[in-house]
C-alpha positions as CSV (number, residue, x, y, z in Angstrom):
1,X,4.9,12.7,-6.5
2,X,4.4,10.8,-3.4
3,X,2.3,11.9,-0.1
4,X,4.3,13.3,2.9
5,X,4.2,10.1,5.9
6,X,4.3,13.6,8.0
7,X,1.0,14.7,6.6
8,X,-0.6,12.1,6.6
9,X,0.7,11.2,10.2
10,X,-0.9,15.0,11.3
11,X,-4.1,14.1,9.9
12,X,-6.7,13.0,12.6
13,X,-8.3,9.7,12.4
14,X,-11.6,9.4,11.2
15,X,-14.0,6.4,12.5
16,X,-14.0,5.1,9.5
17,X,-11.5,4.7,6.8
18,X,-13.5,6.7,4.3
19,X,-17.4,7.3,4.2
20,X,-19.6,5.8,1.2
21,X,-20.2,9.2,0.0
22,X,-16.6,9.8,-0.1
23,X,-16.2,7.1,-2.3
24,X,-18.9,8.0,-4.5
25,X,-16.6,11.2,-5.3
26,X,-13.4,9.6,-5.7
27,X,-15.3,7.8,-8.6
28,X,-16.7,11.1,-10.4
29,X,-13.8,13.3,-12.8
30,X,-11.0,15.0,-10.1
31,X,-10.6,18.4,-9.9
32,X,-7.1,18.9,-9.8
33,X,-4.5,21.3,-10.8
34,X,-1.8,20.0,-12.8
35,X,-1.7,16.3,-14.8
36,X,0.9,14.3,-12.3
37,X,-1.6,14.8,-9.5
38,X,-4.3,14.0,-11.7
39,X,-2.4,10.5,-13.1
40,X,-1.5,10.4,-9.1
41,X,-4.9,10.2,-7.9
42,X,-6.1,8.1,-10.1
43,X,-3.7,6.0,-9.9
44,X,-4.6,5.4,-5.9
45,X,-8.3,4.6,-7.2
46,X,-8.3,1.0,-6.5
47,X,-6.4,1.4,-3.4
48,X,-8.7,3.6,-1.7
49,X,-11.4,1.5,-2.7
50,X,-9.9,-1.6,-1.3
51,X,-9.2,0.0,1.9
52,X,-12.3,1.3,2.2
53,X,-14.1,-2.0,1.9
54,X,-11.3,-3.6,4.0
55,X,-12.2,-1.0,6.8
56,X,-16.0,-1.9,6.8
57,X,-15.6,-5.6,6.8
58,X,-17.5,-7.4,10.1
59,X,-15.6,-8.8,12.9
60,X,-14.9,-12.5,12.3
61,X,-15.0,-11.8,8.6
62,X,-13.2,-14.9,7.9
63,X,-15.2,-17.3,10.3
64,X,-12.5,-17.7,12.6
65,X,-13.0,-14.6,14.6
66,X,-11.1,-12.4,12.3
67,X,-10.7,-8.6,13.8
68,X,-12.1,-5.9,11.7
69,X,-9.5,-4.2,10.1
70,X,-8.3,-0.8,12.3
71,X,-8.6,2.5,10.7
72,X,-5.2,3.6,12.5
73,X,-3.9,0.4,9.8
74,X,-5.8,1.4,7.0
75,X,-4.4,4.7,6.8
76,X,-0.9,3.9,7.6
77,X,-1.0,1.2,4.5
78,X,-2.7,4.2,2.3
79,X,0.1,6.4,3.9
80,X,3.0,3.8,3.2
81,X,1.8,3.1,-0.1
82,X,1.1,6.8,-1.0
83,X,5.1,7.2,-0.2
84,X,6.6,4.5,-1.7
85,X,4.8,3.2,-4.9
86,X,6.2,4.8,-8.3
87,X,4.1,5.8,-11.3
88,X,5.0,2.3,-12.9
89,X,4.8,0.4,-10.0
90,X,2.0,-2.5,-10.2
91,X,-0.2,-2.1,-7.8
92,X,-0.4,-4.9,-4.7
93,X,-2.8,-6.9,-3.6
94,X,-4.2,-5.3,-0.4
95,X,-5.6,-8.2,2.5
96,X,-7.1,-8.2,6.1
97,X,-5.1,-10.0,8.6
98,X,-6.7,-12.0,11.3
99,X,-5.3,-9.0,14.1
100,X,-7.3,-6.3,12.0
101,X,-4.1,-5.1,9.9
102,X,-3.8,-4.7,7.2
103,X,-1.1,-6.3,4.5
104,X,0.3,-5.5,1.0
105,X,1.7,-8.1,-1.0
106,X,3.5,-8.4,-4.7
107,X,4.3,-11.5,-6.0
108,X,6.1,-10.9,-9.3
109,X,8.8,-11.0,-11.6
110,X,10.5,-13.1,-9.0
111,X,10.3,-11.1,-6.4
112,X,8.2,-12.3,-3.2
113,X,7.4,-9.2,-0.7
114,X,4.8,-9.1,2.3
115,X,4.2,-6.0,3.9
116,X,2.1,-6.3,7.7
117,X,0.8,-2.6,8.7
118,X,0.1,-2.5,12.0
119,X,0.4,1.4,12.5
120,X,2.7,4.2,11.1
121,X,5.5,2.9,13.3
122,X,5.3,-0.9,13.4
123,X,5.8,-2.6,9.8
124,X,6.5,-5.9,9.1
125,X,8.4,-6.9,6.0
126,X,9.2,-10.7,4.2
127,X,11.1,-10.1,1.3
128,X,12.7,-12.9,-0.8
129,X,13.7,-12.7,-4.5
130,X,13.6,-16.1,-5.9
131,X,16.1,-14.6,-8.6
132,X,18.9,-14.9,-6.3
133,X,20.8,-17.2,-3.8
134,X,19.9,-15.0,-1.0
135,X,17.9,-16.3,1.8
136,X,14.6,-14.4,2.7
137,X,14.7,-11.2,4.3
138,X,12.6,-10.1,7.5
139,X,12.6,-7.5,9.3
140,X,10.7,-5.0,11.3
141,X,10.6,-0.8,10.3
142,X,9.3,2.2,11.7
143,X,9.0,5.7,10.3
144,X,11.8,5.5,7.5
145,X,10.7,3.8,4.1
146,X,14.0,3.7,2.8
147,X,14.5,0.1,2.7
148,X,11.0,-0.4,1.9
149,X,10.8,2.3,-1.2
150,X,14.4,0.0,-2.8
151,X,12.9,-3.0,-2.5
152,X,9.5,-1.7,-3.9
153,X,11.3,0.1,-6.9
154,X,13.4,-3.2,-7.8
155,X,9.4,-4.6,-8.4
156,X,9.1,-1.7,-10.6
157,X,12.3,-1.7,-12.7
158,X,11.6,-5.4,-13.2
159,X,8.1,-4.4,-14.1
160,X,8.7,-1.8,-16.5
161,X,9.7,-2.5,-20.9
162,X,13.2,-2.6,-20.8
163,X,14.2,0.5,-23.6
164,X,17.3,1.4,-25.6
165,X,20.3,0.1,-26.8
166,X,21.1,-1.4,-23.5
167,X,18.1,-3.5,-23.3
């Protein structure tokens, strides 16, 4: 079950990627309905928390006049990711850019892939798996996560115990 890019598109924009408090209550038991949103939500734990701490770092965070990282970024990565990423799916390492994006990043299983988040409707991509004679891929999107959501789910299915008779 993955969060509607519309929805979360409609939302307005806090100040802030999330306040302390709502941290705090991510942390405590969720009250939810039925058991996939439940695994869902928890699963998006460490995201949220990431982002949030992301969000609330100081300009030049990294000593070289860094930009704070933009809430319009932070949602759209929490957006993206909240579209794309399957229950198996390891979860990325989330970073600050210098600009005050923000980027998600696996490198695993042979698979290299970078994603810049700039807003909803500007996403960078790198993509190069080392597997293969293919030269690296780069490219730009917008609103359709097609592309990214294959490339995310080949992480996956190289990710996940290989079961049955076809191995």
């Amino acid at each position: 079950m993955a969060a509607s890019l519309d929805y979360m598109a409609s939302i307005q924009q806090p100040q802030r990627f999330l306040s302390e408090r709502d941290v705090l209550d991510f942390r405590r038991e969720p009250t939810i309905e039925t058991l996939s949103e439940a695994v869902l939500s928890r699963r998006f734990l460490p995201i949220i928390a990431k982002l949030y701490e992301l969000s609330n770092l100081p300009r030049n965070w990294d000593s070289y006049d860094g930009q704070r990282v933009r809430t319009e970024c932070a949602n759209a990565a929490f957006g993206i990711l909240a579209a794309t990423l399957g229950e198996r799916t390891p979860l990325p390492w989330i970073v600050p850019t210098p600009d005050g994006h923000v980027q998600f990043e696996w490198h695993i299983h042979g698979i290299d892939l970078e994603v810049e988040v700039s807003s909803l409707a500007s996403i960078h991509v790198l993509y190069e798996d080392l597997r293969s004679k293919d030269p690296a891929e780069e490219f730009k999107l917008d609103y359709d996560l097609a592309k990214l959501r294959s490339l995310i789910d080949e992480i996956t299915s190289r990710s996940s115990p290989r079961t049955g008779a076809a191995g």
